[in-house]
N, C-alpha and C positions, 0 to 999 in steps of 0.2 A: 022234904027236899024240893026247891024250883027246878020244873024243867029249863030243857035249854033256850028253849023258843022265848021263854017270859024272863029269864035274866037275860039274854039277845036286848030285850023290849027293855028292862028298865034299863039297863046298860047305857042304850043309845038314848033316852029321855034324860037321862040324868048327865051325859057326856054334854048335850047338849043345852042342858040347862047349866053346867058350870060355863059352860065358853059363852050364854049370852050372859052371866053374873057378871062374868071377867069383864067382858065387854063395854059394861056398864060402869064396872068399878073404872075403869082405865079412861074411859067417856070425863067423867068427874072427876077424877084424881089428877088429869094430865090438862 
């Protein structure tokens, strides 16, 4: 079982890596 402190941490790495993907796809797509 993860503690909470290390899903906190990938939580936010990964929250973060979807919105700069988005970001990117939206950059090209538009």
């Amino acid at each position: 079982m993860l503690s909470r402190g290390l899903w906190k941490l990938m939580h936010s790495r990964w929250s973060s890596f979807q919105t700069r993907r988005r970001s990117m796809e939206s950059r090209f797509f538009n």
